[in-house]
N, C-alpha and C positions, 0 to 999 in steps of 0.2 A: 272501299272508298265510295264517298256520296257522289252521285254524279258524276263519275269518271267522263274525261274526253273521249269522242269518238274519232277517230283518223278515217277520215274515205279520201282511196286514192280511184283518182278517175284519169285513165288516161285519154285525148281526144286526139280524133282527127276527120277535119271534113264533116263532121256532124252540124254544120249549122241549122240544117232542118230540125233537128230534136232536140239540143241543147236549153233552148229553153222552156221546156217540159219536162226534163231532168233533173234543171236547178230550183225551178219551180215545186218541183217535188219535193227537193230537199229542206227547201225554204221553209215548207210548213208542216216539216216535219213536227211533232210532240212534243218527241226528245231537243232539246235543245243546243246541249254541250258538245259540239260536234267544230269539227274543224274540214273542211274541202283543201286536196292537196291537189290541183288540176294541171294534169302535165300537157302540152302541147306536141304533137307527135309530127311538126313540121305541116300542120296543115295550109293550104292551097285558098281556103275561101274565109268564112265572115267568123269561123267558131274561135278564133283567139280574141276579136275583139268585143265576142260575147261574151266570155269569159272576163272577159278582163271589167266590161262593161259591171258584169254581176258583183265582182270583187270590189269595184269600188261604192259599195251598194252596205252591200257585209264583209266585214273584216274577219269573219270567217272563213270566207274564199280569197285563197289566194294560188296563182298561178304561174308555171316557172315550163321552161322550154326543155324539150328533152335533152339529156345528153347524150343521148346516143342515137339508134334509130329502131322504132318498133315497140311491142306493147311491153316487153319486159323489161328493158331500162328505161321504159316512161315510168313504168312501177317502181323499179329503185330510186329513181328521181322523186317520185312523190314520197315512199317511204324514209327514204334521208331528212327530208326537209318536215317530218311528220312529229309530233310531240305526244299523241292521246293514248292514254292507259289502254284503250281498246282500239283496235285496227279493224277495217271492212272497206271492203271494194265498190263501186258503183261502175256501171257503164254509161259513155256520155249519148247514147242512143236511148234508153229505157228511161221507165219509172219506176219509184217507188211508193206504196202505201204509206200513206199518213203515218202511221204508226211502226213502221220498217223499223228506224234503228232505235226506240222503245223498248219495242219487245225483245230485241236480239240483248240490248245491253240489260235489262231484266231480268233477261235467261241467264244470262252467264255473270248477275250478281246474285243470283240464286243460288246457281252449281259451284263455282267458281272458276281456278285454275285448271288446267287438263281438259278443258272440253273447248266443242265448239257450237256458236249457233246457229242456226238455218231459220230459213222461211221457207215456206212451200212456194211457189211460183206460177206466173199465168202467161201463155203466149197472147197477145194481140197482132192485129194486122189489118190494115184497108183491104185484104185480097181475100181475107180467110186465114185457115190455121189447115195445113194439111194434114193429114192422117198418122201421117210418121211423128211430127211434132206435137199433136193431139197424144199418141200415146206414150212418146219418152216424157210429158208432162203430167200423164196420169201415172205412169211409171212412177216416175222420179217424186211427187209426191207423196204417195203410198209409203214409197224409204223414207221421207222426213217425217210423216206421221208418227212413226213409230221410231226411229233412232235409228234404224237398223241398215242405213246406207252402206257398210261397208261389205253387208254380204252378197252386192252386187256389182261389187266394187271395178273387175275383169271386163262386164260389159260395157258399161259407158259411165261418162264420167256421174257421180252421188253427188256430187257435193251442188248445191244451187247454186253458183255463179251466176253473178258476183254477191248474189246474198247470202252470206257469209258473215260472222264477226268471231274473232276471238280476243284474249288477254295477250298483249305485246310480248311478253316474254312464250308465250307457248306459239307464237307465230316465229320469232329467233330460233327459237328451240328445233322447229320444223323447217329451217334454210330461208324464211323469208322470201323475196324474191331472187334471190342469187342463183341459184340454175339456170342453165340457159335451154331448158328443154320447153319446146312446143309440143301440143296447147299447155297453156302454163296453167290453166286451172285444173286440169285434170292431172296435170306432174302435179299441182298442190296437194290435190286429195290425196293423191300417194303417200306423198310424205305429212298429212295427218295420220293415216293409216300407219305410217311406221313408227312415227312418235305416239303412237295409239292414243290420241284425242278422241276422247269419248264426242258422237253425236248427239247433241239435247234436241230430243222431235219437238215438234212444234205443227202445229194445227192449221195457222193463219196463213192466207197468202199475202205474204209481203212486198213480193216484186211482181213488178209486168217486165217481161219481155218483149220487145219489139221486132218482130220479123219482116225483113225488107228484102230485095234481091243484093243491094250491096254492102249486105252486111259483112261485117272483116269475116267471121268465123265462117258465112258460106263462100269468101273468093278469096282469101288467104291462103296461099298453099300449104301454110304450116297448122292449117287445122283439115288436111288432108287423112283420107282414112289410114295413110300406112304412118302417118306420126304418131296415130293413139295406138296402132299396134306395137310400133316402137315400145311408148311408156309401159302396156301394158305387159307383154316381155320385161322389157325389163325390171319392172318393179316384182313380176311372179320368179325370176329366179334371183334375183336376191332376198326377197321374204318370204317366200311361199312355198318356195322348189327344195326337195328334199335330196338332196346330189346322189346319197347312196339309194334313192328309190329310179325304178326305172322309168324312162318321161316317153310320153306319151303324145301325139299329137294325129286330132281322128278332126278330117275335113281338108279335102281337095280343090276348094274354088280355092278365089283370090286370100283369101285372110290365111287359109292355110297351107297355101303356098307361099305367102308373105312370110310366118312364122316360120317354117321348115329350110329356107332360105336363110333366114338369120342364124338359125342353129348351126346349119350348116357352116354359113362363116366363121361362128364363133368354135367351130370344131364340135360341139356338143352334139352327142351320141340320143337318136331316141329314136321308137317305132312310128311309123306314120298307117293311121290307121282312113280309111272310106267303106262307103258301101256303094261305090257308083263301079257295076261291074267291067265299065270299060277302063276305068285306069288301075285296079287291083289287078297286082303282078306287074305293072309299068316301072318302071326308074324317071323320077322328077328329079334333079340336082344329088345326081345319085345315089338316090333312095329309093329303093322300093315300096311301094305302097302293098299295105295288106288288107284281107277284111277283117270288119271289127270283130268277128269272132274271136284272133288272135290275143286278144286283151286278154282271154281266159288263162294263158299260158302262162301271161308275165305274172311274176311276188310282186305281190304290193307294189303294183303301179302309182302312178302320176299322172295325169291325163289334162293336158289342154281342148279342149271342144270348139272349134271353131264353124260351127254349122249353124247358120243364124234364123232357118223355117222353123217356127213357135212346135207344129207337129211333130216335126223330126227330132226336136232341142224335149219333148215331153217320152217318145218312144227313147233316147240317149237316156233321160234321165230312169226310165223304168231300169233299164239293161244295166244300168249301175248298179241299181239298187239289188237286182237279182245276185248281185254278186258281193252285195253287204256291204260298197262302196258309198264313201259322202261325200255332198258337195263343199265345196271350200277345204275338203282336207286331200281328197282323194281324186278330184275329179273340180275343172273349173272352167265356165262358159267365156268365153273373149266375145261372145255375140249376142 
């Protein structure tokens, strides 16, 4: 189709500081054919009747109150009241590149159905870009250059949120917004991953990122580190986990004590492997820990790695390998 609409659901709350460096982004945009679906998340200050202000400006933007509370039925909210061949996300904090939704809806009138598009991505900030953030965005880049986001899929979330777009029916196809699992952008990527939506790399940076101290993702407790352990649990044993292979789980701080706990509750049987010699031969949630040598022993193992020093995550990877073991099939990093 020429010119297909574009759906951006934005959900807000309390952004009246950025809000208008957002819309303003949007405004001059390239692309044209775009529609703004802007939900109102119950906020407290000036951002609804900035909003509102915008919309009566362009008839593009238009703006409706949540029904419920929180970012994921502001997202159903906006994708109900949504009509464009093509869906994509914005945040009412960020910006975007001139040329953002251009290039995403060029990509995917290219490739077509079954894929998705990304943009590479930039932090900003009055304070600086910390280290950690400097590299999940040299990281997370590097995946979108090449397409190949989802073979790192266990450690943090691939996919650019909210720069994103796909074709309406392969967004249906992947649950939409209907789960109620936090962070919802990384339960999304899951379920690209499982409707196997091919990634189209892409080169350009499209979004800014905006880092603040009160940002939702750094003081929401549902973007907490044991929610993504949650997801990523459980997305590896429903698509990943091979139930007649033996499962594995090598790392004793918090992540791998988080994971070995859930097993546990869930009843699910597996080795827990370390090399830190004071707790090998312990009982954690009645489980004894072993050293990793043990691995040698088990058939065709299964192995979660929850050991997140870059040094230690490169000697795991050799000791696989000595044992003819692959990553993503044999063996997979949650860090």
């Amino acid at each position: 189709m020429q010119n297909p609409t574009v759906s951006l659901f934005i959900p807000f709350k309390n952004t009246q500081e950025y809000l208008p460096a957002c819309l303003d982004s949007i405004l001059t945009q390239t692309y044209s054919y775009w529609e703004v679906l802007a939900v109102d998340d119950h906020s407290e200050d000036q951002s609804r009747e900035i909003l509102e202000a915008y919309a009566k400006k362009d008839n593009r933007i238009k703006v409706y109150s949540n029904s419920g509370s929180g970012i994921i039925p502001a997202l159903r909210t906006a994708y109900t009241q949504s009509s464009g061949e093509l869906v994509s996300r914005m945040d009412s904090d960020d910006i975007m590149k001139p040329n953002r939704v251009e290039v995403l809806a060029e990509l995917l009138g290219y490739h077509g159905k079954g894929h998705v598009a990304v943009g590479q991505v930039q932090y900003f900030s009055h304070r600086g870009i910390s280290d950690g953030y400097a590299r999940y965005e040299t990281w997370l880049n590097a995946l979108t250059a090449n397409g190949n986001n989802y073979t790192e899929i266990y450690k943090e979330c691939v996919i650019p949120s909210p720069c994103w777009m796909l074709h309406r029916d392969d967004f249906e196809l992947s649950g939409a917004f209907n789960p109620n699992r936090y962070p919802e952008d990384y339960d999304l990527t899951f379920r690209f991953y499982e409707n196997q939506l091919k990634i189209i790399p892409c080169n350009d940076v499209l979004h800014l990122w905006r880092d603040y101290d009160t940002r939702t993702s750094r003081t929401h407790e549902h973007y907490a580190q044991n929610y993504f352990l949650d997801i990523k649990l459980h997305y590896f044993l429903k698509l990943d986990r091979d139930p007649i292979r033996p499962l594995v789980v090598w790392g004793a701080g918090f992540k791998g004590k988080s994971i070995a706990k859930s097993l546990v509750k869930q009843g699910l049987d597996f080795v827990w492997l370390c090399d830190n010699p004071a707790k090998i031969g312990k009982k954690i949630y009645g489980q004894e820990l072993e050293h990793f040598e043990s691995l040698k022993k088990l058939k065709n193992p299964q192995s979660v790695v929850t050991v997140a020093n870059g040094t230690a995550q490169m000697e795991i990877r050799e000791f696989f390998s000595t044992l003819g073991q692959q990553a993503k099939k044999d063996y997979f990093f949650f860090c």
